[in-house]
C-alpha positions as CSV (number, residue, x, y, z in Angstrom):
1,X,0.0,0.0,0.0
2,X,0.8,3.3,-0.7
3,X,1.4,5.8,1.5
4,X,1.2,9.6,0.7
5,X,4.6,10.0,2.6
6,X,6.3,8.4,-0.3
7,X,5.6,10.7,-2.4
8,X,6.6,14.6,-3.1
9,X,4.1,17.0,-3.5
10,X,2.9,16.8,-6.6
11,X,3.0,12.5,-6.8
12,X,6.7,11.9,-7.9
13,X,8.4,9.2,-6.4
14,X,11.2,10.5,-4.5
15,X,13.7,7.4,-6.1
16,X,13.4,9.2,-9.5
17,X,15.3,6.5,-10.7
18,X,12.1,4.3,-10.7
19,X,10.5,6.8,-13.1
20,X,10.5,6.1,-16.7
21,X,8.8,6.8,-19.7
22,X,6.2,4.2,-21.3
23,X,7.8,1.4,-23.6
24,X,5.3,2.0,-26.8
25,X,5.1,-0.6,-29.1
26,X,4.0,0.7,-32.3
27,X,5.8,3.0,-34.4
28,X,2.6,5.1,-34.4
29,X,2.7,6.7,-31.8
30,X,5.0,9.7,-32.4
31,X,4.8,11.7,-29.3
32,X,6.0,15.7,-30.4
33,X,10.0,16.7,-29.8
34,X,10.5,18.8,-26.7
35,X,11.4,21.5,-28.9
36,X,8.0,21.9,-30.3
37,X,5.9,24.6,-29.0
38,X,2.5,23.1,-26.3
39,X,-1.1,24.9,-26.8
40,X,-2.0,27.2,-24.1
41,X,-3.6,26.0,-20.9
42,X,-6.1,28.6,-21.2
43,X,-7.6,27.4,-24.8
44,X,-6.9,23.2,-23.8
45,X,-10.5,22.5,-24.4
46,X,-11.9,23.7,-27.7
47,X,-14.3,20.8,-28.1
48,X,-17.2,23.4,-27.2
49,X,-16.4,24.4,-30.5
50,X,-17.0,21.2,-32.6
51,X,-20.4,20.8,-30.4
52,X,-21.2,23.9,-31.1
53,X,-20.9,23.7,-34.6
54,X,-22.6,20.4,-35.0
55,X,-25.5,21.8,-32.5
56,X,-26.0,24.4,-34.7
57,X,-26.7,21.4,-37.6
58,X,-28.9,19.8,-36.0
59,X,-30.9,22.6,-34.9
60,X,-31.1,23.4,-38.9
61,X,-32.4,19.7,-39.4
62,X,-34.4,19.2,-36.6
63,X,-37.2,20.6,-34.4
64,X,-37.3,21.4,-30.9
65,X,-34.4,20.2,-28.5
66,X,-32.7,22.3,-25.0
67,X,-29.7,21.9,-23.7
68,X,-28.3,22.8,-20.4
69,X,-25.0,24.6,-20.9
70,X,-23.5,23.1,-17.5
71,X,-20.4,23.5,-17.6
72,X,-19.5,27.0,-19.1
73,X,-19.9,29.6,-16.5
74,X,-17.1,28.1,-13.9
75,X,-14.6,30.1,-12.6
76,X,-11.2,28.7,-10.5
77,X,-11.0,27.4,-7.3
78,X,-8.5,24.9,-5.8
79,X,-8.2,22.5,-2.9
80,X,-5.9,23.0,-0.4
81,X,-3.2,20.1,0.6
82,X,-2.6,19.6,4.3
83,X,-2.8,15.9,5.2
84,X,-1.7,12.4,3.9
85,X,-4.3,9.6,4.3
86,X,-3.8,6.1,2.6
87,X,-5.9,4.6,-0.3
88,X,-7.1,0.8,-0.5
89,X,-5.3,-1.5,-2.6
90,X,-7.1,-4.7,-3.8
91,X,-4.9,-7.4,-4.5
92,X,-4.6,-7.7,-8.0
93,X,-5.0,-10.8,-9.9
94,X,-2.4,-12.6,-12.2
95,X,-2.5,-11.9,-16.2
96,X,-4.0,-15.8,-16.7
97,X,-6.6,-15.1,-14.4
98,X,-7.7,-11.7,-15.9
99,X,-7.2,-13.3,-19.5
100,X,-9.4,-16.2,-18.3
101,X,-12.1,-13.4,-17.3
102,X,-11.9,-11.6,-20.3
103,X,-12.7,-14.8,-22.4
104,X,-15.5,-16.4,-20.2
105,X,-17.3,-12.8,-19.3
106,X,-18.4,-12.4,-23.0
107,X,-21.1,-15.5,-23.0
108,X,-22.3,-14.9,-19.2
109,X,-23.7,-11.7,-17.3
110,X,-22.6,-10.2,-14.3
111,X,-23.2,-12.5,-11.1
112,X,-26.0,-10.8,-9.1
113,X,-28.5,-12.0,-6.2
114,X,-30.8,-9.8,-8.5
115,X,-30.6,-9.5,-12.3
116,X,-31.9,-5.8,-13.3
117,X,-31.1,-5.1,-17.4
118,X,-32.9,-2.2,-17.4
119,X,-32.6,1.5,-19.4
120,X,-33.8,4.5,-18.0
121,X,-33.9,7.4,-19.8
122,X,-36.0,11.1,-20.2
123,X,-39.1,10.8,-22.0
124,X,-40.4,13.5,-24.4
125,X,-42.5,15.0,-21.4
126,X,-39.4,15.5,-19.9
127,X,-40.3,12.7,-17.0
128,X,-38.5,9.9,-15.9
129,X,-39.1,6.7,-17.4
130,X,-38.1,3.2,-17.7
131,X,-37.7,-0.1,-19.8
132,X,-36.7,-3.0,-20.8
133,X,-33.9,-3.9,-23.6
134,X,-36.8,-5.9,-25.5
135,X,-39.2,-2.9,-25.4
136,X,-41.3,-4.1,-22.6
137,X,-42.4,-3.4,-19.2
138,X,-42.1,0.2,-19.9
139,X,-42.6,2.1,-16.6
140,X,-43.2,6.2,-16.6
141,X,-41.6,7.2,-12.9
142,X,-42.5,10.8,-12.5
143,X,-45.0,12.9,-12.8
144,X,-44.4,16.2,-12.2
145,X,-43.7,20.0,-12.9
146,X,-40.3,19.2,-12.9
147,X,-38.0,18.3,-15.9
148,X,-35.5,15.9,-15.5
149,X,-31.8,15.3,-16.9
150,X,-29.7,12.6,-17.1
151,X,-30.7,10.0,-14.7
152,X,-28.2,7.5,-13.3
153,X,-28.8,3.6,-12.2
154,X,-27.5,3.3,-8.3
155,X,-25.1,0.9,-8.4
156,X,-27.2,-2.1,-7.6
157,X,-30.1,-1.3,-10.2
158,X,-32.8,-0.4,-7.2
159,X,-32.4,3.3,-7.6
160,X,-32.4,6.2,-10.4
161,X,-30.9,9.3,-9.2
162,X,-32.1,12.5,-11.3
163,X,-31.7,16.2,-11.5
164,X,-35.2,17.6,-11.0
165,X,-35.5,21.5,-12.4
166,X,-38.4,24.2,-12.3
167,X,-39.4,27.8,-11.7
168,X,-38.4,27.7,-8.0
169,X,-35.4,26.1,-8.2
170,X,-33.6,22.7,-8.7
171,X,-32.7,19.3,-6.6
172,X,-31.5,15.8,-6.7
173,X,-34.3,13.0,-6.3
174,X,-34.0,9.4,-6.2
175,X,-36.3,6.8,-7.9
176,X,-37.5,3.5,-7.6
177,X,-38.1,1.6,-10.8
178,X,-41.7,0.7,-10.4
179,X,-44.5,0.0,-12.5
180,X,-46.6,3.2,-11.4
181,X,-45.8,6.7,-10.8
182,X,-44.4,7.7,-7.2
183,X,-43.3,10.9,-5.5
184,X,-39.8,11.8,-5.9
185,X,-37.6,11.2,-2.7
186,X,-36.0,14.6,-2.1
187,X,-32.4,14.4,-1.1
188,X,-30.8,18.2,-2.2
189,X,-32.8,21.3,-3.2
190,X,-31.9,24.8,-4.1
191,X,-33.3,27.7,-5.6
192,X,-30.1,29.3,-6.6
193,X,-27.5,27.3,-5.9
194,X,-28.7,24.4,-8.3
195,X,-27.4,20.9,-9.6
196,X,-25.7,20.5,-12.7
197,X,-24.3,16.6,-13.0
198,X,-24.7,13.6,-10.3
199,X,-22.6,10.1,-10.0
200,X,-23.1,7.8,-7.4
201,X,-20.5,6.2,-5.1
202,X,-19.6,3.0,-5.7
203,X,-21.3,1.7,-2.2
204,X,-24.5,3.5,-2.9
205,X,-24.4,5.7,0.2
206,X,-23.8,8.8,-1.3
207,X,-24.6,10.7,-4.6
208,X,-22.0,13.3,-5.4
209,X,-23.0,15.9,-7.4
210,X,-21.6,19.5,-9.1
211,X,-24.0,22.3,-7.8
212,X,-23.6,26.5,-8.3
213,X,-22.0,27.6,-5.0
214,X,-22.4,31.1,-3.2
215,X,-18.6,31.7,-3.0
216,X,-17.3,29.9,-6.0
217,X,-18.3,29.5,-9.1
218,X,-19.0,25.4,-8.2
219,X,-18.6,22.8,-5.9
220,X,-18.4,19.5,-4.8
221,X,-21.6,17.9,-3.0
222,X,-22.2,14.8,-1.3
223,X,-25.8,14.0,-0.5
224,X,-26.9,11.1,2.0
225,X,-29.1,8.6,-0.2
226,X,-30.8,7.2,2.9
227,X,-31.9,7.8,6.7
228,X,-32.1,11.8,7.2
229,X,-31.6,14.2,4.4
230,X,-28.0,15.6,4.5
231,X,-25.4,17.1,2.1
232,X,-22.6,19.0,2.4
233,X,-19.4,20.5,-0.1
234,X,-16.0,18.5,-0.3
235,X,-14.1,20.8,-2.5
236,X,-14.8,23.8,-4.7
237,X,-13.6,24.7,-7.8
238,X,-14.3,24.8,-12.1
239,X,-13.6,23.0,-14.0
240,X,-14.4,20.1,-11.8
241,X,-13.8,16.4,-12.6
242,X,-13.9,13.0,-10.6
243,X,-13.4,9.6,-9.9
244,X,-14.4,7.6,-6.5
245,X,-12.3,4.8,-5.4
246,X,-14.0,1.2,-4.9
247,X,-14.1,1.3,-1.7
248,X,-16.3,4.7,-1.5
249,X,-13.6,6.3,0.7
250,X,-11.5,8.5,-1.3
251,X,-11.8,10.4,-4.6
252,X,-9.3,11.7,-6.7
253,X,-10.5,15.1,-8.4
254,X,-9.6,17.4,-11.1
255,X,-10.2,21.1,-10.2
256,X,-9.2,24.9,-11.3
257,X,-8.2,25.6,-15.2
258,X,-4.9,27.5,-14.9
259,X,-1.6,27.5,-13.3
260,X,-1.9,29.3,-10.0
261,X,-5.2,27.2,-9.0
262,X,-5.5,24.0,-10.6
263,X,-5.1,20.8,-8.6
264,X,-5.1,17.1,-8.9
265,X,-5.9,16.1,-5.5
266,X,-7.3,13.2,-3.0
267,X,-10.8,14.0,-1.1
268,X,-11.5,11.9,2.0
269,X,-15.3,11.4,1.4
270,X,-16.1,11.5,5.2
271,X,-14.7,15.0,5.5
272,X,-12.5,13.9,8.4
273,X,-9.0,14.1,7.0
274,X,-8.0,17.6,4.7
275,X,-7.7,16.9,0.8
276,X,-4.3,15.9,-0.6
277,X,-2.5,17.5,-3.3
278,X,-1.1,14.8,-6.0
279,X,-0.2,16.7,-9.0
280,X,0.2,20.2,-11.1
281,X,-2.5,19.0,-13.8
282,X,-1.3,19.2,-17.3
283,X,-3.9,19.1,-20.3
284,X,-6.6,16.5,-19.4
285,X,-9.8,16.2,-17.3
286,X,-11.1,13.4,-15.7
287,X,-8.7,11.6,-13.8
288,X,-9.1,8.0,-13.5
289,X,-8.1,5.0,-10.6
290,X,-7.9,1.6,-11.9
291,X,-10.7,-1.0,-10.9
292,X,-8.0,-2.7,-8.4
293,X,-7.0,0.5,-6.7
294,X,-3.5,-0.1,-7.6
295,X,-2.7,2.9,-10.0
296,X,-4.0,6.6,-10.5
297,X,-3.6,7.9,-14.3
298,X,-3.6,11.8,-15.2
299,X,-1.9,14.3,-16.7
300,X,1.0,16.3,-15.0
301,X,2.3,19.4,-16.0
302,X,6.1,19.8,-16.3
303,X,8.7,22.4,-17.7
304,X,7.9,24.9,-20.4
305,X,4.1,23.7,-19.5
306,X,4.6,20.5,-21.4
307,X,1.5,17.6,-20.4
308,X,2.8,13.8,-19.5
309,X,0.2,10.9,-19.1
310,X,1.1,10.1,-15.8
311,X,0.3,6.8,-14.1
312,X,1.5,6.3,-10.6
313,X,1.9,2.7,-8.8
314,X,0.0,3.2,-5.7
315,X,1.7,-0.5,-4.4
316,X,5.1,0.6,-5.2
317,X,5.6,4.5,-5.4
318,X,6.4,3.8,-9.2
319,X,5.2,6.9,-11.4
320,X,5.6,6.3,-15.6
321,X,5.3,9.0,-17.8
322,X,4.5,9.9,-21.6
323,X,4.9,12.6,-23.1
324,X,1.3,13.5,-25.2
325,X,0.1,16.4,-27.8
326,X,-2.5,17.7,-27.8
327,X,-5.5,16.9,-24.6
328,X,-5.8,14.0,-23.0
329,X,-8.4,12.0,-22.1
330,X,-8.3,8.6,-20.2
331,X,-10.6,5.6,-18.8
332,X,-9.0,1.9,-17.5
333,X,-10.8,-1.1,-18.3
334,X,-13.2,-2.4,-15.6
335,X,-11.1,-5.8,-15.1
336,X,-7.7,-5.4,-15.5
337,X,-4.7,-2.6,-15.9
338,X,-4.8,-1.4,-19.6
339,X,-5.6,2.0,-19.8
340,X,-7.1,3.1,-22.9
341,X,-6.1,6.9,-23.8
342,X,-7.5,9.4,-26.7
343,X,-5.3,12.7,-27.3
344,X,-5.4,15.4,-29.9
345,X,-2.1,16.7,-32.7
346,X,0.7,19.1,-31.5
347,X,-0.2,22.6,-31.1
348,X,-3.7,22.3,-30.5
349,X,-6.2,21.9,-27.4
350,X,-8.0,19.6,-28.5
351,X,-8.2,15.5,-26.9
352,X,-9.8,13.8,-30.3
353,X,-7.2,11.7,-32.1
354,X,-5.9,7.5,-32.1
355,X,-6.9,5.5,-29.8
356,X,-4.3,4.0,-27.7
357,X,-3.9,1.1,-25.1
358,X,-1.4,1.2,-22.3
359,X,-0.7,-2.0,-20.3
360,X,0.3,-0.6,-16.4
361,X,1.7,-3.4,-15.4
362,X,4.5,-4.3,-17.9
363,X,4.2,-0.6,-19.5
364,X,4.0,-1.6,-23.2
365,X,1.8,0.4,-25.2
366,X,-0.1,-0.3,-28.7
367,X,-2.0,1.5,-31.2
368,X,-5.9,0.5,-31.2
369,X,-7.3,3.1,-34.1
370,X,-6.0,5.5,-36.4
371,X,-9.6,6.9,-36.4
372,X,-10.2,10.8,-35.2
373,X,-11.9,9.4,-31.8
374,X,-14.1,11.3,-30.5
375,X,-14.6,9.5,-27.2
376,X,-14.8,6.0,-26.2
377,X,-16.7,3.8,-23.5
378,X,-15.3,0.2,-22.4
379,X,-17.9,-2.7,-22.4
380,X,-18.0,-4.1,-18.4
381,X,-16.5,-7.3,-19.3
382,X,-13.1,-5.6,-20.8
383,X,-13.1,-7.2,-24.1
384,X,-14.7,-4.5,-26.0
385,X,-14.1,-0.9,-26.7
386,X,-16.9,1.3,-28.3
387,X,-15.8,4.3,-29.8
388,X,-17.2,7.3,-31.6
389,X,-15.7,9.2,-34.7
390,X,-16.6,11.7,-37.3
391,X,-14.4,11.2,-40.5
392,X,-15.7,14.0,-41.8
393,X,-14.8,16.6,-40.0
394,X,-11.1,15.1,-39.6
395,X,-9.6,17.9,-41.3
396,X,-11.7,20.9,-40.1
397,X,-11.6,19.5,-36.3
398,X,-7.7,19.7,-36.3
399,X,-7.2,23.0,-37.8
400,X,-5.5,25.5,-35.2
401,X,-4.6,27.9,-37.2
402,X,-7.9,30.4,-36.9
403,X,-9.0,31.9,-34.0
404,X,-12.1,29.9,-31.6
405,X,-14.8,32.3,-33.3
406,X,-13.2,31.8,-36.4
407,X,-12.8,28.2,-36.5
408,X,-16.9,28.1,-36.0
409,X,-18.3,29.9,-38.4
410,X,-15.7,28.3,-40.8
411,X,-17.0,24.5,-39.3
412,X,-21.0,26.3,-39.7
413,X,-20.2,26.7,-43.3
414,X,-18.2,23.4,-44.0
415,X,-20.5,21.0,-41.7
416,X,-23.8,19.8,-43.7
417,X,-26.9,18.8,-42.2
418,X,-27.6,15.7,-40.7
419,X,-23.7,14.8,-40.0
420,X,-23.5,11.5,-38.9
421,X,-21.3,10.1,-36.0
422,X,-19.8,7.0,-36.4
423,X,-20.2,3.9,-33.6
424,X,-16.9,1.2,-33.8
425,X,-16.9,-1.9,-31.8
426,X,-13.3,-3.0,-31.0
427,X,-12.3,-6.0,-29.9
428,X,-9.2,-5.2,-27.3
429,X,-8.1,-9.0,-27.5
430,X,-8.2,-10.2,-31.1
431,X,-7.8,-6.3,-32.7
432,X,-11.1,-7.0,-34.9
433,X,-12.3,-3.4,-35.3
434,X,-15.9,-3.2,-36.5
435,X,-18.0,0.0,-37.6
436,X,-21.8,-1.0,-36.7
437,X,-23.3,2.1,-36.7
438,X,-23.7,5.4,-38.4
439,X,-26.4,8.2,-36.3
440,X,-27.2,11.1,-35.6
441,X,-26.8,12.5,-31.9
442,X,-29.4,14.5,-30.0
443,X,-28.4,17.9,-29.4
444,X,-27.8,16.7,-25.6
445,X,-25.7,13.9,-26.6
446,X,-23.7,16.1,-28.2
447,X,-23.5,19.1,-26.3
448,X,-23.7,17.5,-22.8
449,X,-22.4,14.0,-22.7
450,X,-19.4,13.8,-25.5
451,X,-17.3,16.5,-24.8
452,X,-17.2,15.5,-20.9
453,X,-17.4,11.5,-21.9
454,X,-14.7,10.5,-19.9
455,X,-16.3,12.2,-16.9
456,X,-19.9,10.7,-17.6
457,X,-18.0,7.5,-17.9
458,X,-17.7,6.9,-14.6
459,X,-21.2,7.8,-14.0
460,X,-23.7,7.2,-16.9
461,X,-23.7,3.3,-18.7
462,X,-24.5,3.1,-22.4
463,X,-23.0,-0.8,-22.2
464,X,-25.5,-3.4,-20.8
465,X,-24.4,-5.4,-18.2
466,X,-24.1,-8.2,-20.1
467,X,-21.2,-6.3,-22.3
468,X,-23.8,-7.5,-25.7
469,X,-25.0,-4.1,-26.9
470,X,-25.2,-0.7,-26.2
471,X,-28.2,2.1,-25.6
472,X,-27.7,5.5,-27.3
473,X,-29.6,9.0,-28.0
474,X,-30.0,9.7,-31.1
475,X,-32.1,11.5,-33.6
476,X,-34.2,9.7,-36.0
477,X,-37.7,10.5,-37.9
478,X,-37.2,14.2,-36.6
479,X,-37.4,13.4,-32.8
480,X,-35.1,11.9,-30.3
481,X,-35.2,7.8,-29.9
482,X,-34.0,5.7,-27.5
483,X,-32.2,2.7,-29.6
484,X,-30.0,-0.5,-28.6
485,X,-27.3,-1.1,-31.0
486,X,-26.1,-4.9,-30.6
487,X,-22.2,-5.4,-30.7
488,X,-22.7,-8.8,-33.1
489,X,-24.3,-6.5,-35.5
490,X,-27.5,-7.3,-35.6
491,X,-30.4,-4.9,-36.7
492,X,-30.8,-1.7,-34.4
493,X,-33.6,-1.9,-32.5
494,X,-35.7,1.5,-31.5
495,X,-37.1,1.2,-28.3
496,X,-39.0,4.3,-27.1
497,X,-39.0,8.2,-28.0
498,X,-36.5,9.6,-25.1
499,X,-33.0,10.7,-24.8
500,X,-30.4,10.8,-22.3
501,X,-30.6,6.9,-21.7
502,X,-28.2,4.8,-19.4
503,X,-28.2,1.0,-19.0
504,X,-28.6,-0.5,-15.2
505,X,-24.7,-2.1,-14.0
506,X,-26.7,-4.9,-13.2
């Protein structure tokens, strides 16, 4: 086990001889010369720009459609660093027996005293509703004067946590997926100071949540999801990105958006024991802990504000770096240690580019897609990655060389209407890379969910739990359809009008 006393202040190991850069295995990858000039900090993340541009298409080609702008009004805030608490390691297991996994987890779902496969998503009412992957036993959960966004399974399938907004203000209200209409359960409500994006902790105690805050421009909530209503801020500051260990104790965050305030730190989620600084962040944003416990992977800033991936070994100290262009943007594989990265060309802000796999235990990397990826999501059982891209916009997305208004009117006059995004399915063990899918995104798909998809990652499922298929938004026939898109390549199957659907972890 790790303990924050080996480290220095910003997660080095103090033996700097143990640090060294990742062994990658494919000529590919062509990490930019040190020599070569790194974007500003301030511009990192233009990819407001791409959704804006492809909102703007999709408001020419279809009707209706709102968006909440969450994330854009955030100003800096940092956590402070005082003490050194410890994190859980769970022992990991041996290659063979996460290999044996791997192949044996495709055929069988996820062991479970109570099997749930079910998709919840926002109907057109804006209510909460409910159903299954065959199209049946659909439930409506709400109805209110509220309107709902983005609801999130708890992680046993027995409760839907929601954002509930209206003209006095707006809360967090939890669910139960029943065949009639109940009263939402109330557990955070503001008139001013109101919720923007909720993810559960791991045990299902909690629901951590971004809200605005009357000092800073947001901050980090924790509301109790039983017993007596009680919440209370962790952290403040904007941007503001996550992850929550297994064992519900600790969280590694992502805060502040320059040099004098930015942070990659460690929250104790009881409050008791002050937050600890791990890193100056370089150009990512969600920060990710592998499944195991065993190693933290983000992005440090260094000299001449160059960005390295950085993975540190929280069993041995260990820290490996790689240099990367561009933005990063991260997720490990819900099984074992291979951390699949995305990150944009040299001199720009921007995270979309080839899709990369980095083993953490023997440090070998490989290249998965040349594709322009746009995000990606891991299937539960580890064999698959699904990923997004948008071939036709390869050129115009990687362009730096206008200014940020600049680049969207020139990406308004170059997009057409009804762009399509591509869906891949890629198998991580046998390479076989499959496009199944060509769609159009709602207008919160695309403005909400893929430009933070590594941070709704963590919190929002689009696989099924039996790592078969996926559930997306997207617009068809003029309005926004909830559909299931097999991985074997079956037909797609439309399930109910809706958008913002998630699939149950069990």
């Amino acid at each position: 086990m790790l303990k924050f006393g080996d480290i220095d202040t910003y997660g080095m190991s103090p033996d700097f001889t143990r640090n060294r850069e990742w062994i990658m295995m494919n000529d590919e990858w062509e990490p930019y010369t040190p020599n070569e000039p790194a974007g500003s900090k301030k511009k990192r993340f233009v990819f407001g720009c791409l959704s804006l541009v492809l909102v703007v298409t999709l408001l020419a080609s279809a009707v209706g459609g709102a968006a909440w702008f969450w994330w854009g009004r955030q100003q800096q805030q940092a956590a402070t660093a005082v003490s050194r608490p410890t994190i859980e390691v769970i022992p990991t297991r041996s290659s063979e027996d996460e290999a044996e996994q791997v192949e044996t987890a495709v055929a069988t779902t996820p062991s479970a005293d109570f099997p749930i496969n079910r998709i919840t998503f926002v109907n057109t009412d804006g209510q909460v509703a409910s159903i299954a992957p065959d199209g049946s036993e659909q439930h409506t959960l709400t109805d209110t004067e509220l309107r709902y966004q983005f609801p999130a399974w708890s992680p046993d399938g027995q409760h839907v946590a929601v954002i509930g907004g209206g003209s006095r203000g707006a809360g967090i209200y939890l669910l139960q997926d029943n065949a009639s209409v109940q009263e939402p359960q109330e557990r955070y409500f503001s008139r001013t100071q109101t919720p923007l994006y909720l993810y559960w902790s791991p045990d299902g105690q909690y629901v951590s949540f971004l809200a605005n805050h009357v000092e800073d421009a947001i901050a980090l909530y924790l509301a109790t999801t039983e017993g007596e209503v009680e919440n209370r801020v962790l952290a403040t500051g904007s941007p503001f990105y996550w992850h929550w260990a297994a064992n519900s104790e600790q969280i590694l965050i992502h805060s502040g958006a320059n040099s004098s305030d930015a942070r990659v730190a460690l929250l104790d989620a009881s409050g008791e024991v002050d937050k600890v600084a791990v890193a100056a962040p370089g150009f990512f944003q969600s920060p990710a802990i592998s499944p195991d416990g065993r190693y933290w992977a983000y992005a440090t800033q260094r000299e001449a504000g160059l960005s390295w991936l950085t993975v540190t070994n929280a069993e041995t100290g260990a820290v490996y770096e790689q240099r990367h262009a561009g933005a990063l943007a991260l997720g490990w594989s819900p099984v074992g240690n291979q951390l699949a990265i995305i990150s944009g060309p040299p001199d720009t802000e921007a995270f979309y580019g080839p899709l990369r796999l980095l083993d953490a235990d023997t440090g070998e990397g490989r290249l998965l897609s040349r594709e322009t990826v746009l995000a990606f999501f891991w299937s539960p059982n580890g064999r698959y990655l699904a990923y997004l891209s948008s071939p036709r916009l390869n050129e115009d997305i990687q362009a730096n060389a206008l200014s940020a208004s600049q680049k969207v009117l020139a990406r308004t006059q170059s997009v057409q209407a009804g762009h399509l995004l591509r869906l891949h399915i890629l198998d991580v063990t046998t390479g076989d890379d499959r496009h199944v899918a060509s769609f159009q995104p709602t207008i919160l798909f695309l403005s909400q969910f893929l430009p933070y998809f590594d941070q709704y990652a963590h919190s929002h499922y689009l696989w099924s739990p039996d790592s078969s298929a996926l559930v997306l938004s997207m617009r068809k026939d003029g309005e926004n359809r909830v559909v299931i898109v097999p991985v074997n390549g079956e037909p797609l199957r439309d399930l109910a009008a809706g958008d913002m659907a998630s699939w149950s972890q069990q």
